[in-house]
C-alpha positions as CSV (number, residue, x, y, z in Angstrom):
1,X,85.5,43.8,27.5
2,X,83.3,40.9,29.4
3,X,86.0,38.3,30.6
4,X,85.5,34.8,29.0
5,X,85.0,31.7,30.6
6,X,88.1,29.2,29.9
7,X,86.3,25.5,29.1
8,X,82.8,23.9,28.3
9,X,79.9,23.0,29.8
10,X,78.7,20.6,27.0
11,X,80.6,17.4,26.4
12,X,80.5,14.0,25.3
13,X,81.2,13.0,28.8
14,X,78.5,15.5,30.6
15,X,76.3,14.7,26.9
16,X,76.6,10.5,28.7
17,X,75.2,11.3,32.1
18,X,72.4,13.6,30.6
19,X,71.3,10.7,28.5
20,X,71.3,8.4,31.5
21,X,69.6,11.1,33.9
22,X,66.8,11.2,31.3
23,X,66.6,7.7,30.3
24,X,65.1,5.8,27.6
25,X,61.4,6.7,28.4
26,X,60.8,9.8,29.9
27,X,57.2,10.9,29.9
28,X,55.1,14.1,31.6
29,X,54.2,11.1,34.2
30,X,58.3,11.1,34.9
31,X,58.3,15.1,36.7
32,X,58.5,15.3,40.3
33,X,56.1,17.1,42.7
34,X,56.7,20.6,42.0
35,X,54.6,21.8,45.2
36,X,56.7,25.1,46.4
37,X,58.3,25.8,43.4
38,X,57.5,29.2,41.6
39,X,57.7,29.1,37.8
40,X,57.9,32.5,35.5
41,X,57.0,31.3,31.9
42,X,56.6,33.7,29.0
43,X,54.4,32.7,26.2
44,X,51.6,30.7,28.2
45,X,48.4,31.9,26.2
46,X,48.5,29.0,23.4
47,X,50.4,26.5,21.9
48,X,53.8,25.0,24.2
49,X,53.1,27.9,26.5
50,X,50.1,26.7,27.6
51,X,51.1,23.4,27.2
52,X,54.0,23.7,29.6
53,X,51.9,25.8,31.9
54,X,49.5,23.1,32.5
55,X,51.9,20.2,32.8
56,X,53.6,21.9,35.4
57,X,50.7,23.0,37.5
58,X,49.5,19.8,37.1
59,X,52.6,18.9,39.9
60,X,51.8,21.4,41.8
61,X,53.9,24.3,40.8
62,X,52.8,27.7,41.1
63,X,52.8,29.9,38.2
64,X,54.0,33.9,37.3
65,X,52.9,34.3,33.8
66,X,54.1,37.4,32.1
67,X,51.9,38.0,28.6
68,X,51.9,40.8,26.2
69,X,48.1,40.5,26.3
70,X,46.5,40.7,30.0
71,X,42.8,39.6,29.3
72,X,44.5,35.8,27.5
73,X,46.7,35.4,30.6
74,X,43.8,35.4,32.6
75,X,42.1,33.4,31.1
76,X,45.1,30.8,30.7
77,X,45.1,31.3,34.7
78,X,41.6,30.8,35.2
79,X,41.8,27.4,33.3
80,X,45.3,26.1,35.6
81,X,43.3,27.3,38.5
82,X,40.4,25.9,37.9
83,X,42.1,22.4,36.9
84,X,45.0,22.4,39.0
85,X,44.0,24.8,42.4
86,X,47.5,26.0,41.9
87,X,48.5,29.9,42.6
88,X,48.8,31.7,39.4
89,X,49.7,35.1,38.8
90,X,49.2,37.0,35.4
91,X,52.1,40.1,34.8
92,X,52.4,42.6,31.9
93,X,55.4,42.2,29.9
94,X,56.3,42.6,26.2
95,X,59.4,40.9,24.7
96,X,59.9,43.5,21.7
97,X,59.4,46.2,24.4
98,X,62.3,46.2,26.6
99,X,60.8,48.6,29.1
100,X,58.0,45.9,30.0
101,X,60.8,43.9,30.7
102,X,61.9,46.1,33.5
103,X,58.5,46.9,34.4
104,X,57.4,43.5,34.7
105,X,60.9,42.5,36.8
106,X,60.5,45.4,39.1
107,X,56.9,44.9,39.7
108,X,57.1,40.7,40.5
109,X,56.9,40.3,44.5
110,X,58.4,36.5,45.7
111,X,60.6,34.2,45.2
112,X,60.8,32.0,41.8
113,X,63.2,29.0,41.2
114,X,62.6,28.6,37.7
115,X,62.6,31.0,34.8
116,X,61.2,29.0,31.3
117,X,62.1,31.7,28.5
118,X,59.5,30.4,26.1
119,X,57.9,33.1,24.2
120,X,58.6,33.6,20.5
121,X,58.2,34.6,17.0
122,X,58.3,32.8,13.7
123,X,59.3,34.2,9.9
124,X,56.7,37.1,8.6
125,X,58.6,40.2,6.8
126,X,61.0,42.2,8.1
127,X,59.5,44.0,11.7
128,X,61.6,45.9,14.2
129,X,60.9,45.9,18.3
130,X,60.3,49.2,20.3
131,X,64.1,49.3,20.8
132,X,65.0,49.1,17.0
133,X,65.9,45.4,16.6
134,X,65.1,42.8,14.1
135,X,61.6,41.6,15.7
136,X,62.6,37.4,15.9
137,X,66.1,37.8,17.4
138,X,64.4,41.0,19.9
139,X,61.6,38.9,20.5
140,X,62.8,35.4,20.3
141,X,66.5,36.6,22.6
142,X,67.2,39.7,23.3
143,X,63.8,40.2,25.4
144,X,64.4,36.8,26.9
145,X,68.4,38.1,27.5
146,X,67.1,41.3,29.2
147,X,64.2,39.0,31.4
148,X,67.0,36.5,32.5
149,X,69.4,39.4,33.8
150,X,67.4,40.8,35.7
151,X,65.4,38.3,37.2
152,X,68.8,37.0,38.3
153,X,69.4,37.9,41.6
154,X,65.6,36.7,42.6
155,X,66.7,33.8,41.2
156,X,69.8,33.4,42.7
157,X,68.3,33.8,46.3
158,X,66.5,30.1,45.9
159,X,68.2,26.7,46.9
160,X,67.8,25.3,43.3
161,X,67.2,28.3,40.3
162,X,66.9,27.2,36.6
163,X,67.0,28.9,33.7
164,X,65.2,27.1,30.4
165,X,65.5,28.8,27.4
166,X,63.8,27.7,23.7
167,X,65.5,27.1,21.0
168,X,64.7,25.2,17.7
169,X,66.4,22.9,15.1
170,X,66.6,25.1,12.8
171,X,69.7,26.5,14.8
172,X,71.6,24.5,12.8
173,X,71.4,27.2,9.8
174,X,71.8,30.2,12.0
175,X,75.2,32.2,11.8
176,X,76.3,35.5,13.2
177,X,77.1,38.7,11.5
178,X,78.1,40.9,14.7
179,X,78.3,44.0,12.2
180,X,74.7,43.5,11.0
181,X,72.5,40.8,13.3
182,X,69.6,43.2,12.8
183,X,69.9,42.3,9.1
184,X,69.7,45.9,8.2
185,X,72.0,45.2,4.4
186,X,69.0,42.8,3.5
187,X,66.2,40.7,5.2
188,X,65.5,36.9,5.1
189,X,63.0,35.7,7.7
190,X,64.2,31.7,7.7
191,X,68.2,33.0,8.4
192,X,66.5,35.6,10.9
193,X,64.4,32.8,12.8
194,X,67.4,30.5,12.7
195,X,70.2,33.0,14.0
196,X,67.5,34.1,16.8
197,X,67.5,30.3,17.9
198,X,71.2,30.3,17.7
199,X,71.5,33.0,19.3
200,X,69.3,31.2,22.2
201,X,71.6,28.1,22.0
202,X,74.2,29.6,22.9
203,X,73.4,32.4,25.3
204,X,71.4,29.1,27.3
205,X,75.3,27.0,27.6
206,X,77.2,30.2,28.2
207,X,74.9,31.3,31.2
208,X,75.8,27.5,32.5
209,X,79.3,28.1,32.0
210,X,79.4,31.7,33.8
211,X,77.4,30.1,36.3
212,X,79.5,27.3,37.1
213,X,82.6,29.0,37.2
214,X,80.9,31.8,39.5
215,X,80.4,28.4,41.8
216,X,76.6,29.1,42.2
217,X,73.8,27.2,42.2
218,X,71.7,28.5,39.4
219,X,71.4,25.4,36.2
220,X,70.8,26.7,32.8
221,X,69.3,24.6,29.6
222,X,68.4,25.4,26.3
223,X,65.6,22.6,25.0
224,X,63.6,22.2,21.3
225,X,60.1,21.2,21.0
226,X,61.0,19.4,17.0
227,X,58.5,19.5,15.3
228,X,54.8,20.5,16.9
229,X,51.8,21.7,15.6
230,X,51.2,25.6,16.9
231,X,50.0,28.4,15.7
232,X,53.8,29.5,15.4
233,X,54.8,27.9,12.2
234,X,51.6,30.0,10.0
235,X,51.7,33.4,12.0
236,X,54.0,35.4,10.0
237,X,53.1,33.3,6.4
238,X,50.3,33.5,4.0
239,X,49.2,31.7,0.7
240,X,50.8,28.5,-0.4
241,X,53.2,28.4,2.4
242,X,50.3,29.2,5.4
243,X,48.6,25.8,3.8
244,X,51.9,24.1,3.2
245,X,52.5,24.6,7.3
246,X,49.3,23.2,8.0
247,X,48.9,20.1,5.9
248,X,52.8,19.2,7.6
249,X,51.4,20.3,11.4
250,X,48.0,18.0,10.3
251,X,50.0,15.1,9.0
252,X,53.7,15.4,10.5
253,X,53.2,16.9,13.3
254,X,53.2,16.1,17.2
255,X,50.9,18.1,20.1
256,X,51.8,21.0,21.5
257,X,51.6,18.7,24.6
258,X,54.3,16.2,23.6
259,X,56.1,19.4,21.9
260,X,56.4,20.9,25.8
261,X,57.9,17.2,27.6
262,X,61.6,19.0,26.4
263,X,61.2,21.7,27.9
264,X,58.9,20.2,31.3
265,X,62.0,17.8,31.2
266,X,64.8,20.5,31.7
267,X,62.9,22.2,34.1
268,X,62.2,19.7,36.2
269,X,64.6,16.4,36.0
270,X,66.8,16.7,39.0
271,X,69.8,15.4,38.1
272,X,70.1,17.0,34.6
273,X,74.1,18.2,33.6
274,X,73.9,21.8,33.5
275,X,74.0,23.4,30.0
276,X,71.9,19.9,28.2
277,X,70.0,20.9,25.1
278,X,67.3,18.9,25.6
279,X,64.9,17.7,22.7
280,X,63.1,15.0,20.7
281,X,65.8,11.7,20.4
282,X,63.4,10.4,17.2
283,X,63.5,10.9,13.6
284,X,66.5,13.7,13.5
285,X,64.8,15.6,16.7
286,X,61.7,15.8,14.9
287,X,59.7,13.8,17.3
288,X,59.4,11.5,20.1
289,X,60.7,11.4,23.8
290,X,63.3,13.7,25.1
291,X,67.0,13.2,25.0
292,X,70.2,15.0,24.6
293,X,69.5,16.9,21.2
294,X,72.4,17.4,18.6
295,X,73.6,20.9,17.8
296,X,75.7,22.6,15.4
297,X,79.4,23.3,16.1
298,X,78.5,26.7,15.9
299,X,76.8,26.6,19.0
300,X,79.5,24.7,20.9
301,X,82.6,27.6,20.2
302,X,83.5,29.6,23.2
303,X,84.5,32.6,21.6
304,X,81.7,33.1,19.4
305,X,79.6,32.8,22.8
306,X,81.6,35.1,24.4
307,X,81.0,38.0,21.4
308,X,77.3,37.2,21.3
309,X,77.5,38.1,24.9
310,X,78.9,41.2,24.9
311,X,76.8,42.4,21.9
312,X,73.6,41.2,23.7
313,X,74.4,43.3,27.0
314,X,74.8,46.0,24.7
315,X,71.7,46.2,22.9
316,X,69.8,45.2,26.1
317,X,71.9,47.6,28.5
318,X,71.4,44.9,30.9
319,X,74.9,43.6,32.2
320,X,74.1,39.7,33.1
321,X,76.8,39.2,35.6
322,X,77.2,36.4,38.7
323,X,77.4,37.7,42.5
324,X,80.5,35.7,43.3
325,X,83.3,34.3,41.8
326,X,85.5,35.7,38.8
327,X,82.6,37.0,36.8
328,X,80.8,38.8,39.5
C-alpha cells in the first residue's frame, strides 16, 4: 500500500499568490531567458506541441522531443533550428507503447530540467494501447505516468526540475471507476477523454504534494489550453460532428499559439505555487490569458489521488517514488 500524503498542495491561500505571480497580463513576451535549460516535450509535431516547442526555443531553451513518428520530429526540429539556432534533439517514444517509454528514458543522454507531458488523444471509438488499456487514459496518462517516473531521477539531479502535465476542461465530467477505468462493461469516448484528463489533474497536484513532503526541489503543474483550434478536437470524429468541430475551431476558437501560453506559463514563471492548474482566466477557461484555472472537487480529494496512484504504478509497473524524505 503506497503511503499517502497528509494535506494539500492547492488552496485558496497558495490559489492567491499564483494569481499574483501570474498577474493580470501575462503574455509569451512575459517568459524568461531559458538559455541552459533542457526541455523534454511530447507531442511537438502539430498543433500546442509545436506551438509550445517554438515559444520556448524562441528563449533559448534547448529541446528533447520524443515523437511516435521520427521523420515529423525532424522536421519540427529542423524548423526550431533553423528559427531559433537552439539544440534540438528528436527521440523515439510511443505513449500507448510502454516499452518506448523505457526505451526512449534509457536511451536520453543529459540533463533536463523540465519535463512538459503534452501529447494526447481525443474521442474516436473504443482502441486499446500495446499494454491493453483504454487508448485516451494510456495515451493521454498512463504513458505520460510511466515517462514522468522514470525520467525522475534525471530530473531530480537539476537545481530547478518541473513537471507540466496537460489536462483539459472537460475534467470537470471525468469520474473514476477503479474496478473498470479501461471501460471494459461499456465504452463512451467523451467520459473516456474526460476521466483521462482527470486522471492528469490529479496525478499533476499529487506529484507536487509527494514532492513537497519528500522536501525536494522538483515543481509539478497541471495547465489547460481552453479552447484551441488543433487537429485534436476532429481526429477521432467523422460526419456531422468532424464539421461541427470545425465550424466551433473556425469561429470560437483561439491558436494553437495562444492555446500553448498555459502551459509556456507553468513551465517557465518562476515564482509559480507548486501544484497551480494553470489556464485561460476568460469566458469560463475558454479563452484569454493565463490564470489559476477552476477545477472540480474531484480533483482536489486526497484519497481519491492517493487510489489513482496506486492503480497507475500498477498498470505502468513503474513505482514513481521520491529519493528522500517519507516517500522515498
Amino acid at each position: 500500500m503506497t503511503e499517502c500524503v497528509a494535506g494539500s498542495i492547492a488552496s485558496p491561500a497558495s490559489d492567491a499568490m499564483a494569481r499574483a505571480a501570474i498577474g493580470k497580463r501575462w503574455t509569451a513576451r512575459s517568459v524568461p531567458d531559458l538559455a541552459g535549460r533542457r526541455v523534454v516535450l511530447t507531442g511537438a509535431t502539430r498543433g500546442l506541441g509545436r506551438a509550445t516547442a517554438l515559444a520556448l526555443a524562441s528563449k533559448g531553451a534547448s529541446l528533447v522531443l520524443p515523437v511516435r513518428s521520427p521523420a515529423a520530429g525532424y522536421a519540427v526540429a529542423e524548423e526550431i533550428r533553423r528559427e531559433h539556432g537552439v539544440d534540438v534533439t528528436v527521440g523515439h517514444l510511443d505513449l500507448a507503447d510502454l516499452a518506448t517509454v523505457r526505451s526512449f528514458v534509457d536511451e536520453l543522454d543529459g540533463p533536463v530540467d523540465v519535463l512538459i507531458n503534452n501529447a494526447g488523444r481525443m474521442w474516436g471509438p473504443r482502441m486499446t494501447t500495446v499494454d491493453g488499456f483504454e487508448a485516451q487514459l494510456g495515451t493521454n496518462y498512463l504513458g505520460h505516468f510511466a515517462l514522468t517516473g522514470l525520467l525522475l531521477p534525471t530530473l531530480l539531479a537539476g537545481p530547478a526540475p518541473r513537471v507540466v502535465s496537460l489536462s483539459s476542461v472537460f475534467h470537470r465530467f471525468g469520474r473514476f471507476a477503479f474496478d473498470d477505468m479501461h471501460f471494459t462493461r461499456g465504452y463512451a469516448q467523451n467520459a473516456a477523454y474526460a476521466r483521462s484528463k482527470l486522471a492528469t489533474l490529479v496525478f499533476a497536484r499529487e506529484l507536487a504534494r509527494r514532492a513537497a513532503a519528500a522536501g525536494t526541489a522538483l515543481r509539478s503543474y497541471a495547465a489547460h489550453p481552453g479552447y484551441s483550434a488543433t487537429d485534436l478536437q476532429t481526429d477521432g470524429v467523422e460526419g456531422v460532428t468532424r464539421l461541427t468541430m470545425r465550424l466551433g475551431n473556425a469561429l470560437l476558437a483561439t491558436s494553437a499559439e495562444e492555446g500553448a501560453w498555459p502551459t509556456v506559463c507553468a513551465a517557465t514563471l518562476p515564482e509559480l505555487p507548486n501544484g497551480t492548474f494553470v489556464g485561460p482566466s476568460k469566458l469560463g477557461g475558454y479563452r484569454g490569458t493565463p490564470g489559476v484555472a477552476a477545477s472540480s472537487r474531484l480533483s482536489r480529494d486526497e484519497a481519491v489521488a492517493c487510489e489513482l496512484w496506486e492503480f497507475s504504478e500498477r498498470e505502468s509497473a513503474v513505482r514513481v517514488r521520491l529519493p528522500t524524505g517519507p516517500l522515498g
